[in-house]
Backbone as a printed PyTorch tensor [residue, N CA C, xyz], in Angstrom:
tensor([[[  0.8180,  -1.1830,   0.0000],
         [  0.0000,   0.0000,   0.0000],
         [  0.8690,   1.2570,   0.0000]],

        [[  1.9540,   1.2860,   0.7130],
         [  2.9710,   2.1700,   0.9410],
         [  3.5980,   2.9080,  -0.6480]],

        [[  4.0250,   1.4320,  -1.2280],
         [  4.5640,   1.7160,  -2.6860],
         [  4.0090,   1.9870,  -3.2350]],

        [[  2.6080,   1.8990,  -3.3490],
         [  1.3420,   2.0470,  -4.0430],
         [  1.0130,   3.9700,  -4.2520]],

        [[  1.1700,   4.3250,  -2.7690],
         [  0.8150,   5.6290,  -2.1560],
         [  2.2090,   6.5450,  -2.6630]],

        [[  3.3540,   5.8990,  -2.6890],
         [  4.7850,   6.8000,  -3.2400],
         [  4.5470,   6.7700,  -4.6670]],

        [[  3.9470,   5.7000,  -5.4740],
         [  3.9040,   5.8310,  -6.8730],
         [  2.9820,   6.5780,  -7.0810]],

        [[  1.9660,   6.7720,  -6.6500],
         [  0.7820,   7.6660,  -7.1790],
         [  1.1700,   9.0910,  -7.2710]],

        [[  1.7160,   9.1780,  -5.7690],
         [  2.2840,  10.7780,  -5.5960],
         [  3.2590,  11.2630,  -6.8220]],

        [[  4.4460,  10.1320,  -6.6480],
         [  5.4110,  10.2660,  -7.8600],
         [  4.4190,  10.5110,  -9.3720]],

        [[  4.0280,  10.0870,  -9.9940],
         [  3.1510,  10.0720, -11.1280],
         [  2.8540,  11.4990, -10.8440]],

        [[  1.7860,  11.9380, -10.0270],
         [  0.9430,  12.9290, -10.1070],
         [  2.1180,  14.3340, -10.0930]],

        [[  2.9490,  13.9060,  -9.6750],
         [  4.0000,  15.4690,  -9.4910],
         [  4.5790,  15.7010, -10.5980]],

        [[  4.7530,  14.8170, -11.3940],
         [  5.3360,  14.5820, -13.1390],
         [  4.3820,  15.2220, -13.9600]],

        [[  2.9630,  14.5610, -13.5280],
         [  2.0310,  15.0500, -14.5990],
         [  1.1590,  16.5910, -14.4890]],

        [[  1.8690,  16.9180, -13.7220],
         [  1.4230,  18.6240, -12.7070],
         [  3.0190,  19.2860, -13.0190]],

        [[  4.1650,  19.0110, -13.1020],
         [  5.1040,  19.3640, -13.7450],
         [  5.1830,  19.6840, -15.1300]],

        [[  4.1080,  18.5550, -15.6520],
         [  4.8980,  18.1860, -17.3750],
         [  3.7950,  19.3040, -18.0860]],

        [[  2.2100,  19.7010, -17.2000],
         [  1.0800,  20.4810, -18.1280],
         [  1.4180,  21.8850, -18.1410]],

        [[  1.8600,  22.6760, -17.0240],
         [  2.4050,  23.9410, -18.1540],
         [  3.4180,  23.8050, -19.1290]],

        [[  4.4280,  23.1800, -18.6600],
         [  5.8090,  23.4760, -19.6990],
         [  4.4520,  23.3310, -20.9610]],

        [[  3.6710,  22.1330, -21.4270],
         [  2.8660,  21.7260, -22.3570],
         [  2.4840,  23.3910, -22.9560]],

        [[  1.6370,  23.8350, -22.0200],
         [  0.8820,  24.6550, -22.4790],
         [  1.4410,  25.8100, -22.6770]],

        [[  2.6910,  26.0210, -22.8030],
         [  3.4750,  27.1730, -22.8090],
         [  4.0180,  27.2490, -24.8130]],

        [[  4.6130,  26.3230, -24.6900],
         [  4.7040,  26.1060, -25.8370],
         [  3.6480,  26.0810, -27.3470]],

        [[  3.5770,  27.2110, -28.4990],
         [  2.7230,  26.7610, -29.3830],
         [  4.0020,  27.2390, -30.4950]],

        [[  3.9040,  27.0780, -31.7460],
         [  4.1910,  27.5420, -33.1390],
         [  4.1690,  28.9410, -33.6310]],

        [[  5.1310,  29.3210, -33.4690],
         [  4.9160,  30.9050, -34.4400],
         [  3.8020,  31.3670, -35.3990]],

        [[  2.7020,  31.7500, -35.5660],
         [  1.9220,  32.0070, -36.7100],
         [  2.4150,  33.1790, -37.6480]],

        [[  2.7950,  32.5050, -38.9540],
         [  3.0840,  33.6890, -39.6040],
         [  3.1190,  34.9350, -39.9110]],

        [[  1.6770,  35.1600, -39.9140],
         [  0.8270,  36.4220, -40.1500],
         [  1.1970,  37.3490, -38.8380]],

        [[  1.5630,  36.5780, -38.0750],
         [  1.5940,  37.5770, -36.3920],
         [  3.0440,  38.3480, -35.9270]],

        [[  4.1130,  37.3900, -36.4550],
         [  5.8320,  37.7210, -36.6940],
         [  5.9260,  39.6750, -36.7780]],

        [[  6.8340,  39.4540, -36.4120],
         [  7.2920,  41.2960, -36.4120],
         [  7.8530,  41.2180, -37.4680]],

        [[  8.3460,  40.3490, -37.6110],
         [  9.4120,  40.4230, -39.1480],
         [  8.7290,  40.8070, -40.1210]],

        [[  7.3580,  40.2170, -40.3100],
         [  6.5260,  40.3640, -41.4090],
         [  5.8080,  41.5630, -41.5140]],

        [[  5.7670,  42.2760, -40.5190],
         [  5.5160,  43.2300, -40.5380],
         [  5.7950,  44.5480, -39.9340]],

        [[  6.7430,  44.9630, -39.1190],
         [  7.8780,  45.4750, -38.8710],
         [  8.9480,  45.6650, -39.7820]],

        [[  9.6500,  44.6990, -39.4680],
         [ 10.6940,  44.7680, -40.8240],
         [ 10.3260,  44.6720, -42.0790]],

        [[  9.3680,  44.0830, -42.4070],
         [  8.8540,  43.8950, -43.9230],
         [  8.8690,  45.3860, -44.4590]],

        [[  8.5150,  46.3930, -43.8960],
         [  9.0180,  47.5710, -44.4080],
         [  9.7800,  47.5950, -46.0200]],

        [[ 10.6580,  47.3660, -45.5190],
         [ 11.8230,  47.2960, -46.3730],
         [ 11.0550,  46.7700, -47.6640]],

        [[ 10.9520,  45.4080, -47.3510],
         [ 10.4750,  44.7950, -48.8420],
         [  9.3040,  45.7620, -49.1300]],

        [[  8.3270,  46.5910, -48.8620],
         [  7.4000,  46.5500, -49.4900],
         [  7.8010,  47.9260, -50.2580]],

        [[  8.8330,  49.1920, -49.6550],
         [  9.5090,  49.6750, -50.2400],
         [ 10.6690,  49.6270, -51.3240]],

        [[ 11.1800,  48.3130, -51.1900],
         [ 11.9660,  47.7800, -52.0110],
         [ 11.0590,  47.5800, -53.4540]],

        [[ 10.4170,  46.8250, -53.1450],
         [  9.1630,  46.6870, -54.0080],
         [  8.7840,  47.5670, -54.9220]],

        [[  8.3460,  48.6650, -54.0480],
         [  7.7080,  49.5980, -55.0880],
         [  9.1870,  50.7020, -55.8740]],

        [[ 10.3750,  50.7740, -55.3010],
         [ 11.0650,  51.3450, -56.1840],
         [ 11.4790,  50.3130, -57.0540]],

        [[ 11.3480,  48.9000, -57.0100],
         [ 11.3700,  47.9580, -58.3250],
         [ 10.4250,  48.4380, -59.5510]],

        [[  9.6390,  48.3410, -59.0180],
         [  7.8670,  48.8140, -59.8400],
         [  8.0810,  49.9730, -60.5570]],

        [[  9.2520,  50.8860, -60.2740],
         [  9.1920,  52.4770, -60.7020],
         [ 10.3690,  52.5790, -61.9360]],

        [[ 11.2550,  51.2050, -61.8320],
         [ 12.4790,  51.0640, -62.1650],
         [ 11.6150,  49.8160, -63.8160]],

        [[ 10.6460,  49.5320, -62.9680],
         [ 10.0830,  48.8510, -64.2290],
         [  9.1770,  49.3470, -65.7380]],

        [[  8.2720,  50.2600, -64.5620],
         [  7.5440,  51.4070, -65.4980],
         [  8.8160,  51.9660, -66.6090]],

        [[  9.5800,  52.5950, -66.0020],
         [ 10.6660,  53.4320, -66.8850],
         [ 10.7750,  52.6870, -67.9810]],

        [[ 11.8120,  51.2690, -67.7870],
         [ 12.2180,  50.3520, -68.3220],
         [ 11.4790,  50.3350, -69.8710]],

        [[  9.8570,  50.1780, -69.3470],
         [  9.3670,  49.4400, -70.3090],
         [  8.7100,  50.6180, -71.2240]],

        [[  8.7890,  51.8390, -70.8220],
         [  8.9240,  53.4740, -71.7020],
         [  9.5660,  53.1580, -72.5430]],

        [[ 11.0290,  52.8730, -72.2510],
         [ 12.2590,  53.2240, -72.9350],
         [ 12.2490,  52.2730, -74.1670]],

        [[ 11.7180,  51.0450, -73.5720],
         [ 11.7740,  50.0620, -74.8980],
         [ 10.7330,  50.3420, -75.5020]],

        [[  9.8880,  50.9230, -75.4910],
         [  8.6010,  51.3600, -76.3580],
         [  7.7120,  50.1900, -76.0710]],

        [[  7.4960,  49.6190, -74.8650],
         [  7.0430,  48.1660, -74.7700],
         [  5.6610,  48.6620, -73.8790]],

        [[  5.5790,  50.2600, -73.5060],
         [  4.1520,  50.9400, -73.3050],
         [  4.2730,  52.7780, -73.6930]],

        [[  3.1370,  52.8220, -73.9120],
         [  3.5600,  54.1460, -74.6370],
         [  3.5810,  55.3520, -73.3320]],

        [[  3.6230,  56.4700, -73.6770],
         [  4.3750,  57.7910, -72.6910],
         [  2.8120,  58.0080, -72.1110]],

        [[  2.0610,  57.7960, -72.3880],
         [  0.2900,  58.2740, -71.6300],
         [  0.1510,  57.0520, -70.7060]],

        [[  0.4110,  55.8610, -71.0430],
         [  0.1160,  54.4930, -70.1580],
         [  1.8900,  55.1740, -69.3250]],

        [[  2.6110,  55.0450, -69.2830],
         [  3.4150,  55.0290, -68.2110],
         [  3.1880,  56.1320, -67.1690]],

        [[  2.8440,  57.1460, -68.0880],
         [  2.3070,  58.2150, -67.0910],
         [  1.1300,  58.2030, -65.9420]],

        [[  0.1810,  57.1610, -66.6330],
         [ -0.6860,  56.7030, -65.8970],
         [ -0.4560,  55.5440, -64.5640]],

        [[  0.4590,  54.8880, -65.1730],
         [  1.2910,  54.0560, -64.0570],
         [  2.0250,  54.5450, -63.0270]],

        [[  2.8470,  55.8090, -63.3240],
         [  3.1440,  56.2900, -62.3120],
         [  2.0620,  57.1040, -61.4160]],

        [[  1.4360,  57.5700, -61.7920],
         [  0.6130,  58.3960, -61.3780],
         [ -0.1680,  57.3740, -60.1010]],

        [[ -0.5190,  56.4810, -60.3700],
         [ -0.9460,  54.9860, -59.7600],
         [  0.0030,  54.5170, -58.6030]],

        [[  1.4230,  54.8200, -59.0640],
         [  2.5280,  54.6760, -57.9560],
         [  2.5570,  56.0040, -57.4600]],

        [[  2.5610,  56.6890, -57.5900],
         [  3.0200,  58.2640, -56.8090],
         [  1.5930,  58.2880, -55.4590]],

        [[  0.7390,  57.4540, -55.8600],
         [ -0.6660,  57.3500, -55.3660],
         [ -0.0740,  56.7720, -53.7230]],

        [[  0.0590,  55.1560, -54.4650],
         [  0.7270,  53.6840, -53.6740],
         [  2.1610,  54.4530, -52.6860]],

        [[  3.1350,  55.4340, -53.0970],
         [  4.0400,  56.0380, -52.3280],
         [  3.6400,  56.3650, -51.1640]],

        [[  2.3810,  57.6700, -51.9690],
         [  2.5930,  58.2540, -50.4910],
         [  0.9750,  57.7270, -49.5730]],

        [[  0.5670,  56.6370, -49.8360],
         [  0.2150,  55.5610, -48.9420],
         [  0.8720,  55.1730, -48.0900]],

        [[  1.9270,  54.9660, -48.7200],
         [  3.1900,  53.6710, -48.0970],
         [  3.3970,  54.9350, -46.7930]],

        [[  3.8440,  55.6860, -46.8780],
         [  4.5500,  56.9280, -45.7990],
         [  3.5780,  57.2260, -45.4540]],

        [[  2.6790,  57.0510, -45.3650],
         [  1.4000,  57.4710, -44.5470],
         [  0.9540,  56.5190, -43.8800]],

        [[  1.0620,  55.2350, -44.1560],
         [  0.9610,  54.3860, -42.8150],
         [  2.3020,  53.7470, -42.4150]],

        [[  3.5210,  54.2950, -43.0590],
         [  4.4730,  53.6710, -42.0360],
         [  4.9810,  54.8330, -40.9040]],

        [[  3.8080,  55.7590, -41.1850],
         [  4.8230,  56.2890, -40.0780],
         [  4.4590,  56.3740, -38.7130]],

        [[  3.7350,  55.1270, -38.2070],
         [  3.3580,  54.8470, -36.6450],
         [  3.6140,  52.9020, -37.5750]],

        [[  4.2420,  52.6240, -38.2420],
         [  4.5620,  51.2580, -38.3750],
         [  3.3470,  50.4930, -39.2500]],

        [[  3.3630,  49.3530, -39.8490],
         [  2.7620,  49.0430, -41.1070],
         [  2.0280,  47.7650, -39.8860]],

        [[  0.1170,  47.8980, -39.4810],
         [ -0.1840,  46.0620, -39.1640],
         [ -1.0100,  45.8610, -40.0880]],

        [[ -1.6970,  44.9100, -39.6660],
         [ -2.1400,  43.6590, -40.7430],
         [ -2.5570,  44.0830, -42.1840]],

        [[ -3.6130,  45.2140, -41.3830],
         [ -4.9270,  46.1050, -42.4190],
         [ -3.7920,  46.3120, -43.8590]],

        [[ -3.0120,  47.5600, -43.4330],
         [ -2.4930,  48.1520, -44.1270],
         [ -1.0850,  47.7130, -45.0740]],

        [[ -0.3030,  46.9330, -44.1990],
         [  0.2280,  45.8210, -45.4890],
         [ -0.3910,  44.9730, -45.9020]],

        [[ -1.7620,  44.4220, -46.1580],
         [ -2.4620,  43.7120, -47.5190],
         [ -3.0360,  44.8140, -48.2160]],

        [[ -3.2470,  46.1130, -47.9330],
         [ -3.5260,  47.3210, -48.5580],
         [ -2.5600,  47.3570, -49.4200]],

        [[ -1.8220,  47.2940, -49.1630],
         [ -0.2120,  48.2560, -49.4660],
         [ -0.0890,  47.0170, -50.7040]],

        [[  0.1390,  46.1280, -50.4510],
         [  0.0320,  44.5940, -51.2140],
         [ -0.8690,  44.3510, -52.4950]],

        [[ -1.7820,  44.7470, -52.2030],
         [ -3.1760,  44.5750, -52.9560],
         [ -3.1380,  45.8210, -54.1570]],

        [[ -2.6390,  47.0850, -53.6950],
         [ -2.2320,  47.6250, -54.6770],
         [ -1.0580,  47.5770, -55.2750]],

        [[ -0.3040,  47.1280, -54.9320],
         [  0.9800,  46.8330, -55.5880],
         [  0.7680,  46.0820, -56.4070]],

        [[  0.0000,  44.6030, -56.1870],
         [ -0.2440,  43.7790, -57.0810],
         [ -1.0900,  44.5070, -58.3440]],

        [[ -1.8740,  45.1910, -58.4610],
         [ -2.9190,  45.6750, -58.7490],
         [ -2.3300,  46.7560, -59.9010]],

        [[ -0.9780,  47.3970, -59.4170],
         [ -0.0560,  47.8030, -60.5780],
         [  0.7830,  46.7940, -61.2020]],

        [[  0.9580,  45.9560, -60.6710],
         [  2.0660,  45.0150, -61.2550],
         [  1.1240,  44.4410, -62.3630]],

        [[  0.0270,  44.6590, -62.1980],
         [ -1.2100,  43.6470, -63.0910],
         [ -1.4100,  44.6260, -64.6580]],

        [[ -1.5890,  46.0190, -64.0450],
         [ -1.7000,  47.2330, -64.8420],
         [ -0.5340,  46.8690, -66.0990]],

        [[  0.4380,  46.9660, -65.2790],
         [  2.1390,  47.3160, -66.1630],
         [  1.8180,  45.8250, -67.3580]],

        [[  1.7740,  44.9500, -66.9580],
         [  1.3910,  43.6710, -67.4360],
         [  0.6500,  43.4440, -68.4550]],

        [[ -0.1640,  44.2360, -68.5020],
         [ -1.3930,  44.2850, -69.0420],
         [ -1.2500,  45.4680, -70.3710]],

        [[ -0.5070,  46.5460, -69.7140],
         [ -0.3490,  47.5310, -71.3260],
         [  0.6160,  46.8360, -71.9520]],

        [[  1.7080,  45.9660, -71.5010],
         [  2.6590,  45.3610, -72.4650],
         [  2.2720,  44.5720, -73.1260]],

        [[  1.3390,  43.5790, -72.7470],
         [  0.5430,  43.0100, -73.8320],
         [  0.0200,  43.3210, -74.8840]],

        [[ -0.8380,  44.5310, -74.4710],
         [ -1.4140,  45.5850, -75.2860],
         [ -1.1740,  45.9060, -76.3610]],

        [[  0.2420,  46.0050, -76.3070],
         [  1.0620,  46.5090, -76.7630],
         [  1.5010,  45.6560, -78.2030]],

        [[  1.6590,  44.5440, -77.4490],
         [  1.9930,  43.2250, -78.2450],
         [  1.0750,  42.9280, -78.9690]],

        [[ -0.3710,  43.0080, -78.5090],
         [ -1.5130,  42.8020, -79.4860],
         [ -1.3830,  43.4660, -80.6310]],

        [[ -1.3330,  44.7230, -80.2470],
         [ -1.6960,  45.3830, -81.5440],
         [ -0.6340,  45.4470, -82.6910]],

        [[  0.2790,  45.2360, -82.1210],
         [  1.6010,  44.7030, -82.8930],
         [  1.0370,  43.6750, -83.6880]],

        [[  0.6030,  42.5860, -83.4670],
         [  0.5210,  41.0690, -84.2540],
         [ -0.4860,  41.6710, -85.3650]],

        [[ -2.0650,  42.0540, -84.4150],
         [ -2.9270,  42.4050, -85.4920],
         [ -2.4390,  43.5090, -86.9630]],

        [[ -1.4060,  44.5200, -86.3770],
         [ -0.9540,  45.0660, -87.8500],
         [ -0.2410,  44.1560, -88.6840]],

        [[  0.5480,  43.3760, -87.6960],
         [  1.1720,  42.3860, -89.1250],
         [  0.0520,  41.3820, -89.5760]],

        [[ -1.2540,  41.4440, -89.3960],
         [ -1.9560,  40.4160, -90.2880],
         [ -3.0740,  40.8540, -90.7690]],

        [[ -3.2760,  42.6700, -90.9100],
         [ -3.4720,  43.2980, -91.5900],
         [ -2.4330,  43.3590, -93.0420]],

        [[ -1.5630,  43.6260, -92.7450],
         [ -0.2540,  43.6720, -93.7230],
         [  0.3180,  42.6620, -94.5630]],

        [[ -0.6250,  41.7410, -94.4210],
         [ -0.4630,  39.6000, -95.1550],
         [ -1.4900,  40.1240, -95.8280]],

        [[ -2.8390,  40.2050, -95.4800],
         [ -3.8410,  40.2120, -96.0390],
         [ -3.8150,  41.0930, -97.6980]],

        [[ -3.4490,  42.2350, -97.1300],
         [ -3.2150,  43.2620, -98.5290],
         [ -1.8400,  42.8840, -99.2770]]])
C-alpha cells in the first residue's frame, strides 16, 4: 500500500510538472511575426522602387507608350505616399495587404499595357499579309 501511495504521488508530481511546460509552448503564426511586418518595411519599399524602375524600363523600350506610363506612375506616386502614410506609426495587418493589394494591382496594370502593346503589334502584321 505504501509503494502504491509513493507511486501515485510520484506520477501525479510529473504530470502537474509536465502540463504547463505543455501549455506554454505553441508555433509561431506567420501572419503575427514582427518580421513580417515590422521589418517587412523594407520589402514593401523595395518593391515599389522595383515597380518604378520597371515602369521606366518598359517606356524606354517602347514596350508601353508615354500616356500608359504616365498613368502608371501616377498609380505609384498614389501607392508612395500611402506607403509613408501608414508607415509612419509602423505598417499592421490592415495596411500591409492594402499596401500589397495595390501593388499587385499595378504590377497587373504594367502587365497588361505590355501586352497591349503586343496585341496590336501582331494584329498590324496580319493586316499587312492580307493586302
Amino acid at each position: 500500500m505504501r509503494t502504491f501511495l509513493i507511486s501515485a504521488a510520484l506520477i501525479s508530481s510529473v504530470a502537474f510538472a509536465a502540463a504547463p511546460a505543455s501549455a506554454q509552448w505553441a508555433p509561431q503564426r506567420a501572419e503575427y511575426t514582427q518580421q513580417r511586418y515590422g521589418q517587412g518595411n523594407g520589402d514593401i519599399r523595395r518593391d515599389i522602387d522595383q515597380l518604378a524602375s520597371r515602369i521606366q524600363r518598359a517606356e524606354q523600350r517602347g514596350a508601353i507608350t508615354r500616356r500608359e506610363a504616365a498613368n502608371l506612375r501616377e498609380s505609384l506616386n498614389v501607392l508612395q505616399d500611402r506607403y509613408r502614410q501608414y508607415s509612419r506609426g509602423g505598417l499592421n495587418r490592415y495596411e500591409y495587404a492594402r499596401l500589397q493589394e495595390r501593388m499587385d494591382d499595378l504590377v497587373r496594370n504594367l502587365r497588361e499595357e505590355r501586352q497591349d502593346g503586343r496585341r496590336d503589334d501582331r494584329r498590324d502584321d496580319r493586316r499587312d499579309r492580307r493586302w
